[in-house]
Structures are given as C-alpha cells and as structure tokens.
Backbone as numpy.savetxt, mean C-alpha at the origin, in Angstrom:
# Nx Ny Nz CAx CAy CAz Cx Cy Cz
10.02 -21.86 10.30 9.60 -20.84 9.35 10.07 -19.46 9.83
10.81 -18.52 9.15 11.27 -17.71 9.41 10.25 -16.64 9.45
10.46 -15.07 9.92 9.15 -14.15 10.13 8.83 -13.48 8.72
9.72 -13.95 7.79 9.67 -13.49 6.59 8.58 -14.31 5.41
8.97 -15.66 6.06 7.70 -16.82 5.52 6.54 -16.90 5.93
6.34 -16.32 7.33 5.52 -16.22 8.20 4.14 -14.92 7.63
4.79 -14.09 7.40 4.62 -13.00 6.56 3.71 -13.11 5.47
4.67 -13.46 4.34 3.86 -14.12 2.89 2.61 -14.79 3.21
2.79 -16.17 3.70 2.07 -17.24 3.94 1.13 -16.08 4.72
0.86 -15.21 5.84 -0.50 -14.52 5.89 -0.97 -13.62 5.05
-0.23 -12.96 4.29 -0.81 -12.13 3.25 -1.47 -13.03 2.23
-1.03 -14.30 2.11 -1.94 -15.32 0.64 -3.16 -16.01 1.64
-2.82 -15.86 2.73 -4.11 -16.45 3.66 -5.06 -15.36 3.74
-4.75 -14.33 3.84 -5.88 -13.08 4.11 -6.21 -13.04 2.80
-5.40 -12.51 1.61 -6.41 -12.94 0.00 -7.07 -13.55 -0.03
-6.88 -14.22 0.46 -8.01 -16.05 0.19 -9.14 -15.89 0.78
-9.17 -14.74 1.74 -10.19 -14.75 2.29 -11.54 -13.39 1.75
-11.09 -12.69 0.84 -11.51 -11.89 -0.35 -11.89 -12.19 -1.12
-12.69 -11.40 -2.31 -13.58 -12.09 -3.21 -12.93 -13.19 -4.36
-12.65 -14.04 -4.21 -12.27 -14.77 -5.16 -12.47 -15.38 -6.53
-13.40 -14.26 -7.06 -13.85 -13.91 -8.24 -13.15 -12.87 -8.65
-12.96 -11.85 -7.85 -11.73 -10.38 -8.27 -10.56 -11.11 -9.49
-10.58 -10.42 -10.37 -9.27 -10.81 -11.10 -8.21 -9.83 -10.24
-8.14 -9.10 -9.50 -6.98 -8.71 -9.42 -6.67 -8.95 -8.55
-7.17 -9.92 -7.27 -6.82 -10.59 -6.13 -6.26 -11.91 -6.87
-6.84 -12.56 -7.61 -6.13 -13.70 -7.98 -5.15 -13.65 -8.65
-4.91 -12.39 -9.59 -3.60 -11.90 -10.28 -2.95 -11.85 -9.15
-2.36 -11.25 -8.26 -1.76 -10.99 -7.42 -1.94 -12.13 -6.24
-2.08 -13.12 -6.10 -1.82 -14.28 -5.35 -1.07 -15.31 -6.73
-1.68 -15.50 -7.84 -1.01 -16.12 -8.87 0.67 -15.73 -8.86
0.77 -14.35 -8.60 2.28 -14.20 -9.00 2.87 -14.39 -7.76
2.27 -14.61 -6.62 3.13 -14.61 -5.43 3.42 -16.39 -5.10
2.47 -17.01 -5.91 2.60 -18.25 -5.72 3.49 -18.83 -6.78
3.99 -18.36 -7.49 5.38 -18.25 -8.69 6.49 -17.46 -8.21
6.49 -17.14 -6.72 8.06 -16.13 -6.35 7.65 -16.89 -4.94
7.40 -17.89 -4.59 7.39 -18.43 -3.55 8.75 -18.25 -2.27
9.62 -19.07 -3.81 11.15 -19.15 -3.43 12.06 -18.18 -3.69
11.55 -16.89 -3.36 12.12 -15.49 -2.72 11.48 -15.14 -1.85
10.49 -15.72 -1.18 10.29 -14.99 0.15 11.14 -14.98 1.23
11.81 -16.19 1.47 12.58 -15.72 2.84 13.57 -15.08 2.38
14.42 -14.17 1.34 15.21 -13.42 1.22 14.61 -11.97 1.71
13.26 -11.46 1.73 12.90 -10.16 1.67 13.52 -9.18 3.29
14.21 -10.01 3.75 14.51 -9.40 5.48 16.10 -9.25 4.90
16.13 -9.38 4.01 17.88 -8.51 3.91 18.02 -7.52 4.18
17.18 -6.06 4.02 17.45 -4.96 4.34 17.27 -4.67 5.80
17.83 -3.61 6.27 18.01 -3.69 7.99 16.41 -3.24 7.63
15.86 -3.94 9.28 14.51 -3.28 10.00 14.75 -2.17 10.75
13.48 -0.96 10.32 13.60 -0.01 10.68 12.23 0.39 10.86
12.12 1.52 11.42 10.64 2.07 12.23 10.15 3.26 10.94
8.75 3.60 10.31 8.42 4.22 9.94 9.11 5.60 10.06
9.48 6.79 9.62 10.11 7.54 10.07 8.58 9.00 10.52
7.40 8.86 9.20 6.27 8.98 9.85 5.49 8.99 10.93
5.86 8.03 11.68 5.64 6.91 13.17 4.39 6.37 12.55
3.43 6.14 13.72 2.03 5.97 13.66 1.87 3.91 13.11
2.61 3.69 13.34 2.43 1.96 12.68 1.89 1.41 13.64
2.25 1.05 14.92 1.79 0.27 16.30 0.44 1.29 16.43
-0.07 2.52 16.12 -1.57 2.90 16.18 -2.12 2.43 15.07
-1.74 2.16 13.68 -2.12 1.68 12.82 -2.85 0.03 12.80
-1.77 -0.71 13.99 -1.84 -1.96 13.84 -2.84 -2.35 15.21
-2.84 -1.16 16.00 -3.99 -1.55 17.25 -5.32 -1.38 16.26
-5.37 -0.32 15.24 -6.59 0.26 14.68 -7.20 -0.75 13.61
-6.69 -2.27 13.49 -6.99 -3.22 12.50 -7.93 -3.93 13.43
-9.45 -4.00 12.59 -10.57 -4.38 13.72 -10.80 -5.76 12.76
-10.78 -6.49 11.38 -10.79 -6.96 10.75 -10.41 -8.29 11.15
-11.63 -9.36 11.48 -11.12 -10.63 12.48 -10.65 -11.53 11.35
-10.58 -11.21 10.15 -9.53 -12.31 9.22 -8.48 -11.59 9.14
-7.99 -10.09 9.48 -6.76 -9.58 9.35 -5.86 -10.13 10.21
-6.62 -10.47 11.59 -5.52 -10.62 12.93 -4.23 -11.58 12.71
-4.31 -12.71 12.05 -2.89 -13.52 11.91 -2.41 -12.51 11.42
-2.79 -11.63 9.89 -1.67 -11.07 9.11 -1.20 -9.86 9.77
-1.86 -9.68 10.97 -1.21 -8.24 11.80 -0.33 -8.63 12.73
-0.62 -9.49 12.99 -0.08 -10.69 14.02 1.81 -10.85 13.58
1.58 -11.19 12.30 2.96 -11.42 11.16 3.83 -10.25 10.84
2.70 -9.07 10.74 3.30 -7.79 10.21 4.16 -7.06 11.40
3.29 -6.94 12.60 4.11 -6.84 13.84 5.49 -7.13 14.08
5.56 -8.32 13.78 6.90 -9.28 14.14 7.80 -9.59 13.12
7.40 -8.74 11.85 8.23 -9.06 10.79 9.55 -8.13 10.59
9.22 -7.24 11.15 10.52 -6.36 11.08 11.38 -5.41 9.94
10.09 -4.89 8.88 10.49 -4.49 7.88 11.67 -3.49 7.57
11.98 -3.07 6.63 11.91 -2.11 6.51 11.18 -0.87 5.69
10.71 0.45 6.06 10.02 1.20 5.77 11.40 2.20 5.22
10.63 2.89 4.01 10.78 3.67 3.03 9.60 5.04 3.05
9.98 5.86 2.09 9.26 6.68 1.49 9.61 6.77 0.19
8.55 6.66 -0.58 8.56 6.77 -1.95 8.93 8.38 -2.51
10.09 7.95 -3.48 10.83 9.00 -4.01 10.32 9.27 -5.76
9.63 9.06 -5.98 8.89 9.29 -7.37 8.73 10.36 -7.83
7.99 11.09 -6.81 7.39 12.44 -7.40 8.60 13.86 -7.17
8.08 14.77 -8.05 8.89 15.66 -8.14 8.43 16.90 -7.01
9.03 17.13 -5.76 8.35 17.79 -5.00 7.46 18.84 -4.90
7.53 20.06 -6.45 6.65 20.74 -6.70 5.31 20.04 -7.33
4.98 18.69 -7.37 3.72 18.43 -7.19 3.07 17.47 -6.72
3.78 16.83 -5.40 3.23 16.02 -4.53 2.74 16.57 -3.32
3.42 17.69 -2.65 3.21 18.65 -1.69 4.37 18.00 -1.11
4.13 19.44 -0.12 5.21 19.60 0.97 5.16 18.53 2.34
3.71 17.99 2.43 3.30 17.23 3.45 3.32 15.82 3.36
3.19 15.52 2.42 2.68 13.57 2.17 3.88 13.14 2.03
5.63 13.95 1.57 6.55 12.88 1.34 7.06 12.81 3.10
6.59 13.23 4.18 6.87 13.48 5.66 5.51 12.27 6.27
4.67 11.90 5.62 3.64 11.96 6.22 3.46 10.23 5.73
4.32 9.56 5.14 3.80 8.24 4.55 5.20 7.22 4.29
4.82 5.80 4.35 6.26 4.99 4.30 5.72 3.70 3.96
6.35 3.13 2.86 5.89 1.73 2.57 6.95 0.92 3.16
6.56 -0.27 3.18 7.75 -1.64 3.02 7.30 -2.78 1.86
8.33 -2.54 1.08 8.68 -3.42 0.16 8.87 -5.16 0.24
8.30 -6.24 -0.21 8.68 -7.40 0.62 9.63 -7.91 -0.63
9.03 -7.45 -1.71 10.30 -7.64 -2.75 11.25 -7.22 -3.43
11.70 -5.82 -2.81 12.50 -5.03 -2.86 13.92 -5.65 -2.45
14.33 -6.10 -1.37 15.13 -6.65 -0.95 15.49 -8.67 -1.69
14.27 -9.26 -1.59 14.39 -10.26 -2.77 14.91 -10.43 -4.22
14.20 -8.69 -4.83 14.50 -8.32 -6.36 14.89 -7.34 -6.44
15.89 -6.85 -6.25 15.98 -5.31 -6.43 16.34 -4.89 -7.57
16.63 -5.81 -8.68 16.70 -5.11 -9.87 15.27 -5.47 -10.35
14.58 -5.92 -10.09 13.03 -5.63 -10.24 12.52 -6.35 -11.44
13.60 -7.68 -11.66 13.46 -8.73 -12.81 12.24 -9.00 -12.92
11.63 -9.76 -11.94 10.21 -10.59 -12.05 8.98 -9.53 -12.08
9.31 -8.34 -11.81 8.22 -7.37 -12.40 7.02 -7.11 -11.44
7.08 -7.53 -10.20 5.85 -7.54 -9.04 6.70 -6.46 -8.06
5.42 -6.38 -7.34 5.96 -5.58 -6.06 5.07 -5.97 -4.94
5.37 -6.05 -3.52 3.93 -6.81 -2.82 4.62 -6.05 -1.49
3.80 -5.17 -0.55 4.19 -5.00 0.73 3.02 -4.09 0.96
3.42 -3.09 2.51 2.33 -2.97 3.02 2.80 -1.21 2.89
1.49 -0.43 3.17 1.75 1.19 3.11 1.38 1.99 3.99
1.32 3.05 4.56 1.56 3.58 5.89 0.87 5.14 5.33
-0.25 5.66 5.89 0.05 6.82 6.06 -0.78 7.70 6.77
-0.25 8.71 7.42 -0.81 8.93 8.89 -2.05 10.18 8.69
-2.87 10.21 10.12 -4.01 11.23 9.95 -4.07 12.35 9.42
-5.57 12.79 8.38 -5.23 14.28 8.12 -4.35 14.05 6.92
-4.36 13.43 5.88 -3.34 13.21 4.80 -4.12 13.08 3.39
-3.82 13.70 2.65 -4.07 13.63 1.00 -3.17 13.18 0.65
-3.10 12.27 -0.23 -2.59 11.61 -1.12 -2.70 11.85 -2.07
-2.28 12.73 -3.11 -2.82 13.50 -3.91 -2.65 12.47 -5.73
-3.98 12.85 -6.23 -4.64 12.50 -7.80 -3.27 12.44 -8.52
-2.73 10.82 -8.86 -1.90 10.45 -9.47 -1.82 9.40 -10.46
-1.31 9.12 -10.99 -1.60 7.63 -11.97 0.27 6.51 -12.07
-0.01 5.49 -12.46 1.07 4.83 -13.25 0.61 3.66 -13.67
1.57 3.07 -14.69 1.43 2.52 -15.55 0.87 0.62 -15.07
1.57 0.78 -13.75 1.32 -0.66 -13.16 -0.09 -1.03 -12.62
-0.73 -1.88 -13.07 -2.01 -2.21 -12.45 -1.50 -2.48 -10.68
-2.74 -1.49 -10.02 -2.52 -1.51 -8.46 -3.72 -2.42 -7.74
-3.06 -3.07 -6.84 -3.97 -3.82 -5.84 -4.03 -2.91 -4.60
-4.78 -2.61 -3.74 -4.98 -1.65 -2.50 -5.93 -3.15 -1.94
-5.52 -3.22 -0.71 -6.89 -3.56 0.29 -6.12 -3.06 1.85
-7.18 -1.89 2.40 -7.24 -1.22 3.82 -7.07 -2.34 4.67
-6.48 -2.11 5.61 -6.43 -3.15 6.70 -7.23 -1.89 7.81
-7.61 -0.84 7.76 -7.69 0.19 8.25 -8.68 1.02 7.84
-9.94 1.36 8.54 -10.64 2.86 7.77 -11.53 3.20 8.76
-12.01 3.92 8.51 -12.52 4.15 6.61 -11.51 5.04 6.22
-11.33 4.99 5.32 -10.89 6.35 4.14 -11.28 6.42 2.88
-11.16 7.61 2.44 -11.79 8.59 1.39 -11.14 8.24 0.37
-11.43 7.95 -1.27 -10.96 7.70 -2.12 -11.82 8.33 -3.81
-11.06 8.77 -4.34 -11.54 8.89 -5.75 -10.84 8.61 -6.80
-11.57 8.38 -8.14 -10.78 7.77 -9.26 -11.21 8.88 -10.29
-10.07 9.64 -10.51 -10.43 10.62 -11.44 -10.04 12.65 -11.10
-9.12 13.32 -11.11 -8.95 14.20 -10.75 -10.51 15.17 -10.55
-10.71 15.83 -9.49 -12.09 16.56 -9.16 -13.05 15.56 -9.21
-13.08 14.35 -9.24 -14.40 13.45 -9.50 -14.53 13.66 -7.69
-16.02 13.43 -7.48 -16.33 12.68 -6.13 -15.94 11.76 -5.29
-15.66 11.94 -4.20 -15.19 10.89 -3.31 -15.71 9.71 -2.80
-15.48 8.64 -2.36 -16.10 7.41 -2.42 -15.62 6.66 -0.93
-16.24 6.57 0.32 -15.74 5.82 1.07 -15.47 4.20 0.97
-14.21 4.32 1.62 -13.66 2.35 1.64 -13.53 1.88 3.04
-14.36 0.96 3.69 -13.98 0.57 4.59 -12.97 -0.56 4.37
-12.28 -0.46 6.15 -11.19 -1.67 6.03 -11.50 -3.05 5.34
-10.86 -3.87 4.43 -11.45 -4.60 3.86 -11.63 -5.02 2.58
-12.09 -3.55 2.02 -12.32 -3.10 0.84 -11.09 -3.58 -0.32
-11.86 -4.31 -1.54 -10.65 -4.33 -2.55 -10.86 -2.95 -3.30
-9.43 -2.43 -3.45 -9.64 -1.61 -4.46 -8.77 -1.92 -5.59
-8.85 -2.18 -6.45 -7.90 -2.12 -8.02 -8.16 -0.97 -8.54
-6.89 -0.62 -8.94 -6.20 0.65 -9.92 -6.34 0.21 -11.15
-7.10 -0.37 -12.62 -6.30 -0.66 -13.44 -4.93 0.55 -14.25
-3.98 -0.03 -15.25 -3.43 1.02 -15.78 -3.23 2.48 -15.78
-2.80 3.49 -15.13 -2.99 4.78 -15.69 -3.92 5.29 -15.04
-4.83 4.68 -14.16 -6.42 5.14 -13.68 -5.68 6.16 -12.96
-6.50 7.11 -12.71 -6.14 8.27 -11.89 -6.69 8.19 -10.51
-6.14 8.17 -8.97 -6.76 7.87 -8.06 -6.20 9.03 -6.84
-6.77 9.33 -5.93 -6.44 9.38 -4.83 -7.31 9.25 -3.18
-6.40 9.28 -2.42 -6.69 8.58 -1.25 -6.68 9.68 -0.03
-7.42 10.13 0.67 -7.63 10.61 2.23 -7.90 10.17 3.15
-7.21 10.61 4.04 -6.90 9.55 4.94 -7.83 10.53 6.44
-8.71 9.80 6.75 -9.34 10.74 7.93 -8.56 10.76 9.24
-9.28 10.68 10.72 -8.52 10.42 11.48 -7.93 9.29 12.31
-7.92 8.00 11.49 -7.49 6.58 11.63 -6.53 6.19 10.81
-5.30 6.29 11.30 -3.79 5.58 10.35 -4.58 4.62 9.34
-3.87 5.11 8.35 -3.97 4.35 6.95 -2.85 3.10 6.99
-3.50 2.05 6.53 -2.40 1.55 6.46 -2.85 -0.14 5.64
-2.15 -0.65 4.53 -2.60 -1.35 3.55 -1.72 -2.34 3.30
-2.41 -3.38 2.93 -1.57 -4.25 2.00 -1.64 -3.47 0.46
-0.60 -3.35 -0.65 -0.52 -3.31 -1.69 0.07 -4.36 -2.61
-0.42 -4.28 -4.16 0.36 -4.99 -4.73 0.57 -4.39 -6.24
1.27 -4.02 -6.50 1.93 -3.92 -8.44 2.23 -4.92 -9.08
1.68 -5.56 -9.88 1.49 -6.83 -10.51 2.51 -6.46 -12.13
2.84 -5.22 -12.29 3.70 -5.01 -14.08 4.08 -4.03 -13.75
5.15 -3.62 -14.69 5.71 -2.02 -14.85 6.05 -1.60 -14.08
6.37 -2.06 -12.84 6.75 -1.68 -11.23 7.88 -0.67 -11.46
8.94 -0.83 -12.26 9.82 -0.24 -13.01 9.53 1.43 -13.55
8.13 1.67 -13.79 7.75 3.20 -14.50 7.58 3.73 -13.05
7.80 4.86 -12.54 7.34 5.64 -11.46 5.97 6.19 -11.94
5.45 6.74 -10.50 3.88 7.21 -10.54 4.18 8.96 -10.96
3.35 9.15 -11.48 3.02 10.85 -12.12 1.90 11.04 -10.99
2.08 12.45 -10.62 0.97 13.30 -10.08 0.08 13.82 -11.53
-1.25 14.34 -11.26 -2.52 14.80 -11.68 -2.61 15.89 -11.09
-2.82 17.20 -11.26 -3.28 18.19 -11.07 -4.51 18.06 -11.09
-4.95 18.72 -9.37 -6.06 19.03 -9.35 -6.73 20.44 -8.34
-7.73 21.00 -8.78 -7.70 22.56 -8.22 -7.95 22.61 -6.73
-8.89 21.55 -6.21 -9.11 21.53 -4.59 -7.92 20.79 -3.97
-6.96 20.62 -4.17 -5.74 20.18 -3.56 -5.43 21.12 -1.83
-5.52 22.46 -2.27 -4.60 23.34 -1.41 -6.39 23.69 -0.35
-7.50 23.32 -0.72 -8.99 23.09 0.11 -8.56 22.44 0.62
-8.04 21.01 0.30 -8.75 19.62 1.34 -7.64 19.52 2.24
-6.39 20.52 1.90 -5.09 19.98 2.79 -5.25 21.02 4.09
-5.70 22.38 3.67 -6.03 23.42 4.68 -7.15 22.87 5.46
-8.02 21.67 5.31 -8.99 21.53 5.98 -8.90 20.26 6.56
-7.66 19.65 6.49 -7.69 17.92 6.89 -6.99 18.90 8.15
C-alpha cells in the first residue's frame, strides 16, 4: 500500500469514528468511497513543506487518541501544500494569504475537478483570522487541533471548537475561524461546486481582532 492509500484509508477510518448520524460526515465518506480508484494517483505533485511552516508543531499538537494513525499517515505522506489563491487581496488581508496552506488529495488525482469533491488537510498558524467568508460548496471542517474560535455569520458571536469537533458549512453560510495559540490544522472536505471560489464578507471588527491576536 502506497503512503497515498495509506492516507485515504486513515482519513475514512478517523470518519468512522465521528458521529455517524452527521449527514455531512457520511456525505463525505460516501463520495470518497466512489473515488476509491484515484487515490493512489494524489502524490503526483512534488512534496513540499508548508511555506507558512508550523506543520510538525501542528502534528506534535494532535492530542486526539483516534487521530494518531491518521497523523501517523499525514506525517509520512508527503504532500504537497498550497495557499489558496481565491480571494482578492484587498479583502482577505495582508496576513492570512502568508499565514495558511492546504494540501489537496484530489487536486493532483482531478485537476480538472470532474468528479466535483475536494478532500485534504489545512494549515494555519498562531494568532490568525481567517476572515468572514462564504462559497457555494457545502464544507466539512473537523480540527485535528484546538481549540479554536469560530463563528457563522459576519459580527455574530464566537463559538469555541475543540479538536474533534464536526463542523459543517452548509451552502453560502458565512463563517470564520481564529486560530489562538495552537497551530490550526484540519481535515477538510468540499463535497459540490469545488469549482466556484470562496468570497470574503465584510466585517467591522476585522482590523480589532487582527491588532489583538
């Protein structure tokens, strides 16, 4: 089994181990168990190191005793990491496109983005807003990492998630994420529309919470 199969096979083992009543954990194991036979393609792109850093503190900081195989996998898998190019820099800030890096597992499998999923893990380091955004793709989040700060709704109240935590995005929901002083760092999944990029949300305590992280 290659580190790429190795991979998958713990990310559908750690789901499994989540509420299995969630529709959007089982949405998102349903479609991964229908792209089976693209997983060992996802190591086509060269492996490369966060350019962020902070991953090997990220991956000591996973206390989660059903995470350990899938950290175990993630370690040794050898991704490659990105930064998401979506937003238009006058309203993501100057800090978060420096400060965060996903890896794609089906990026390299699909890159014209036929089958419509997206499944990998996300990165982003202490002291970080993630600032009130939306898109069109229903989002899967679960922390391998926390706590961190989360709200659904521009100016709404914040809501702690410990590591663990499912969070679903449906559609369009407006969310964002703070990251205290413990690397963020997640499994994700986009289950449709992977294809529409994410829009930022304006919101007025933006230039508060960044002067104060």
């Amino acid at each position: 089994m290659t580190s790429s199969e190795q991979l998958w096979l713990e990310i559908d083992r750690f789901l499994a181990t989540l509420d299995k009543t969630h529709a959007g954990v089982a949405k998102v194991r349903s479609r991964m168990a229908g792209l089976r036979d693209r997983r060992g393609s996802s190591l086509q792109r060269p492996a490369n190191a966060p350019l962020c850093g902070g991953l090997a503190e990220a991956l000591a900081a996973i206390e989660i005793d059903t995470a350990a195989p899938l950290a175990r996998a993630l370690a040794n898998a050898g991704l490659h990491w990105e930064s998401y190019r979506g937003y238009a820099a006058d309203t993501i800030g100057p800090h978060f496109p420096k400060a965060h890096a996903y890896a794609s597992l089906m990026a390299g499998a699909d890159p014209d983005w036929a089958c419509d999923f997206d499944l990998g893990f996300f990165l982003i380091t202490p002291g970080t807003l993630y600032r009130d955004h939306h898109h069109p793709a229903p989002e899967l989040y679960v922390p391998l990492t926390g706590p961190s700060q989360w709200r659904f709704g521009s100016g709404n109240g914040w809501a702690e998630r410990q590591a663990g935590a499912i969070v679903w995005n449906p559609p369009n929901q407006v969310h964002a994420t703070l990251v205290g002083a413990v690397p963020f760092l997640c499994l994700y999944a986009w289950t449709e529309q992977v294809h529409v990029p994410a829009k930022v949300d304006f919101s007025e305590d933006w230039k508060v919470i960044e002067a104060a992280s």
